[in-house]
N, C-alpha and C positions, 0 to 999 in steps of 0.2 A: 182309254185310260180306257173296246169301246166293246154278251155277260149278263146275269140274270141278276136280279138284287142280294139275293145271298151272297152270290161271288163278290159283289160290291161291296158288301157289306165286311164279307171277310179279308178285303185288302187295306180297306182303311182302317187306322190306327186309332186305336181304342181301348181300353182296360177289359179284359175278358175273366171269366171265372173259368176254373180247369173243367173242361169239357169230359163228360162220363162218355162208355162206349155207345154208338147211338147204331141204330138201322142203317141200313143204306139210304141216302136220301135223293129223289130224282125229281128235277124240276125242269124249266125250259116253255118255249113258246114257239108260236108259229104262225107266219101272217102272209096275205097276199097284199096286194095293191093294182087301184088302177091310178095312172095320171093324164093328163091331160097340160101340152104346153103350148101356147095361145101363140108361140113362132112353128108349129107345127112339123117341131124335131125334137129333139134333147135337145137342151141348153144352158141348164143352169150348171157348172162344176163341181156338183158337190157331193158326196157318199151316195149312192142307191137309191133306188126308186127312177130309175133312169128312163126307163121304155118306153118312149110316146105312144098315148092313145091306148093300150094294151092293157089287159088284165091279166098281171104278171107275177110272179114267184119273187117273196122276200125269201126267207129261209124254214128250215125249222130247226129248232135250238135243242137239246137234249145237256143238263148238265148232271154230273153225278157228284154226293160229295159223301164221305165217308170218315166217323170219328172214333178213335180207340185210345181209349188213354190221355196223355200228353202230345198224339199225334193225328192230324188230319191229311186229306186226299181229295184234291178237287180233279176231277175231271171233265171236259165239256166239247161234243161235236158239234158241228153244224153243216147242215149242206141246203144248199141252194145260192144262188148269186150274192146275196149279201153276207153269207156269210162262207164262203167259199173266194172264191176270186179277187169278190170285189173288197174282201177288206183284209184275208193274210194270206200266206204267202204261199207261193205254188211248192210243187212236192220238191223231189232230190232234182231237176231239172231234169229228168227224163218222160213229163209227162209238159201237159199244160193245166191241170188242174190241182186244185190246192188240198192240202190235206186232211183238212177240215178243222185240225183242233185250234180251239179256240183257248184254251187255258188247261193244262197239265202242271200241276204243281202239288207238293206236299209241305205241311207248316209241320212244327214242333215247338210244343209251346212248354218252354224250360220253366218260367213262373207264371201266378197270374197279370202279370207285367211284361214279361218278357218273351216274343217267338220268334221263331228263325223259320225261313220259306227261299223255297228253291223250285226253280222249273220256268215253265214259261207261263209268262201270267198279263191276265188283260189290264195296261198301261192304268197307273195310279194318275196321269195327267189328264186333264178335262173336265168337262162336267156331260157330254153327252157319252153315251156308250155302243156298242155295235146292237146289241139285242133293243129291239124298238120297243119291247115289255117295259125298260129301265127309261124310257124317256116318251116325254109328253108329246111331242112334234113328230112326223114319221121323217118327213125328210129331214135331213144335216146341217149343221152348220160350218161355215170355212174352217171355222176352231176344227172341228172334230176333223173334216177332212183333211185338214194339213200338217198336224199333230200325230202325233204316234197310236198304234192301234194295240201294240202287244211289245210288252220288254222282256227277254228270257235272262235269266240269273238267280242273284242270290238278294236277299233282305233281312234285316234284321229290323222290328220293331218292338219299340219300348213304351209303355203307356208313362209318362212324368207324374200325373196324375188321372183322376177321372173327368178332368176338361181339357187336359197337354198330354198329345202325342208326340210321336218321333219315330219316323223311318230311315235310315239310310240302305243305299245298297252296291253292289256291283252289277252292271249288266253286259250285254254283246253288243259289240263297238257300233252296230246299226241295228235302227227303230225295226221292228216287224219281222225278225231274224231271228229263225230258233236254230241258226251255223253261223258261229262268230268266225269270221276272219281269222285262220290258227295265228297269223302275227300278230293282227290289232288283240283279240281275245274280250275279256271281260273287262274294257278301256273306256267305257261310260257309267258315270257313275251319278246316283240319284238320290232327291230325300225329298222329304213331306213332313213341312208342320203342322201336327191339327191342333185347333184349337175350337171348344163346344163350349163358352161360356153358361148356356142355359138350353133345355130340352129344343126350345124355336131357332136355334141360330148355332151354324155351326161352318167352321170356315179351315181350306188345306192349302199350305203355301207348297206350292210344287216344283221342283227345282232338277234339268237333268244336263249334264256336259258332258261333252265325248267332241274327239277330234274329226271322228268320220261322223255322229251324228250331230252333232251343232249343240248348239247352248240354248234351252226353252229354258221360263221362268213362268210359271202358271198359278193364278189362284181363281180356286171356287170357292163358290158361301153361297146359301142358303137363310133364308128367313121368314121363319112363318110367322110373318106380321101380327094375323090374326087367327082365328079359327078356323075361314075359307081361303083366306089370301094367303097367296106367297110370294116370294121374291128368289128367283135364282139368278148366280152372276156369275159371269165366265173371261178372267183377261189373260193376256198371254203376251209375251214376246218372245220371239224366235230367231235368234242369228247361227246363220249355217258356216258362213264364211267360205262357201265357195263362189266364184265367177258364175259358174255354169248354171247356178242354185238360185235360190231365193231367202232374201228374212221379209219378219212377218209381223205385224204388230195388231191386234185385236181385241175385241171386247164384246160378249153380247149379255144381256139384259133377258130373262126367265123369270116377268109377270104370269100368275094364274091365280084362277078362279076357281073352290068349288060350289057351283052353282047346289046340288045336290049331290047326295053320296053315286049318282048316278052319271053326274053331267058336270061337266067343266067346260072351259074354257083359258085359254092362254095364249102371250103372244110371244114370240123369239125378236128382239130386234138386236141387230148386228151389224158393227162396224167392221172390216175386215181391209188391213193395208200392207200389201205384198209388196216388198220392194227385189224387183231381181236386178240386181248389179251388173246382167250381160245385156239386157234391153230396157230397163228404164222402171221407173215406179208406178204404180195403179192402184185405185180402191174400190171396195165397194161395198154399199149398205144395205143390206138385206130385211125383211118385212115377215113373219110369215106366222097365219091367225088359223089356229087349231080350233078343234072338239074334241074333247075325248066323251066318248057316250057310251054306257059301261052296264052290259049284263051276264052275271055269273064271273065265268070267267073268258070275255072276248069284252075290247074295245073296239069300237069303231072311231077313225079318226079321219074325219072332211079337215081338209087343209088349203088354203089358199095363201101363196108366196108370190112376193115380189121383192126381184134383186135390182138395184140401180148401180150402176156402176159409173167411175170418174170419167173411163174414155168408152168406146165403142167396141164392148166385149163381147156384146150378145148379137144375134142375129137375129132380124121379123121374118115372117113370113115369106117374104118374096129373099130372103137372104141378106138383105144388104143388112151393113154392121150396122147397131143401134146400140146404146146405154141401159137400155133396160128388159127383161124380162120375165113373164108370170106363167103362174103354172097354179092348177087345181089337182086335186088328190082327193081319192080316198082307200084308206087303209084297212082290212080286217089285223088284229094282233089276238091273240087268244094262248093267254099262259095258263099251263099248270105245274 
């Protein structure tokens, strides 16, 4: 769904007041990593941060947004592996490298209730995001990996009130595709119900079906328990209804801690159950115990994961299949 928190901020559904003309506004981040995985290859299958042993390039993010009147303008590149290849889509096929943009879109906001958005915009589905600014964990979760990264079309969002949203939309008949199929076209279609009962707690039921993308049914919520503690949640099911394909059924849990305005702490735990219809069904439960350690504006994030899986998906050291495997990290991220 996977973008800097403004962009976040400006896709979910919410009551807004008429935006006056503003400055150009530029934000974005930029991070490296190293990891380390204790079968002494890659292994685990999930978004970025892939390199064994290496001190390696996430990306760096640049987004632009711009407001005049009744109308806005996001724009957003990125280049480097995670946000190039490894997560949209390569150019017109005459290359092998991706385009960069990460979200191109303009809103018009008809009432203070009412806007309309077009373009290609980073996926209202999930709870993690592509830019590792927007999230606690550096590495990913199967949610986010197997989930949609980017939906190009049209929206229309309604605020019902200042606790009740509504989105519906049209989009292009496949997830991550900014060239719909000329036959299928604008053949997937989407919505989101937000609901904010109260400043701590806020929850989006997310819903998208198409005959060449499959039927997801997604929700997140959020709750800040307390003043340091939170709680984030992420469930999903996925049916594709192809042979050749896979559906999905999952859930993970987004405990943290602010230790100090400085220093936290968090854990991801996640269930993830793939069923592909051509070879058979499999699960697996994933572990994985962050830091976020924070001065100015750069986090440092030490990470330590462990996947278990039902059958023998991962490999040890010497190669042979095993159930389980772990990995250490650490992350520089640095927004401005």
């Amino acid at each position: 769904m996977k973008k800097v928190i403004f962009i976040l901020a400006l896709a979910l559904t919410g009551s807004m007041t008429f935006a006056q003309d503003t400055p150009l506004e530029i934000s974005g981040s930029a991070d490296v990593y190293y990891k380390y995985d204790f079968s002494k290859m890659a292994n685990i299958p999930t978004s970025f941060a892939t390199d064994q042993n290496s001190v390696s390039l996430g990306m760096i993010d640049v987004a632009l947004k711009k407001t005049t009147g009744k109308t806005s303008f996001v724009g957003e590149v990125s280049f480097g592996p995670r946000g190039q290849y490894q997560s949209i889509p390569n150019g017109d096929g005459t290359d092998v490298n991706s385009f960069h943009i990460q979200n191109l879109y303009a809103t018009y906001k008809a009432t203070d209730k009412l806007s309309f958005t077009a373009g290609y915009m980073g996926t209202f589905i999930g709870y993690e995001v592509i830019s590792p600014l927007a999230n606690f964990h550096y590495s990913t979760s199967y949610l986010f990996t197997n989930g949609p990264f980017q939906n190009a079309g049209v929206k229309v969002n309604y605020a019902i009130s200042d606790k009740v949203g509504i989105m519906v939309g049209a989009f292009n008949d496949t997830w991550n595709n900014y060239k719909a199929n000329s036959i299928k076209g604008l053949s997937t279609i989407g919505a989101q119900l937000s609901f904010a009962p109260t400043e701590k707690v806020s929850a989006y039921l997310n819903f998208m079906d198409g005959s060449e993308s499959g039927t997801i049914v997604d929700l997140t919520a959020t709750f800040q328990l307390t003043e340091k503690f939170k709680l984030g949640l992420n469930a999903a099911d996925f049916q594709h209804g192809n042979a050749l394909s896979y559906d999905y059924t999952g859930v993970a849990l987004y405990p943290s801690i602010a230790v100090t305005d400085k220093f936290g702490l968090g854990l991801r735990a996640e269930y993830f159950d793939f069923k592909n219809l051509y070879v058979g069904d499999s699960s697996v439960t994933a572990f994985t115990l962050s830091a976020n350690l924070k001065s100015g504006g750069l986090t440092v994030i030490p990470e330590f994961r462990l996947d278990s899986g039902k059958d023998k998906m991962f490999v040890d050291s010497d190669l042979a299949p095993t159930k389980s495997a772990s990995q250490v990290s650490v992350a520089l991220v640095y927004g401005f």
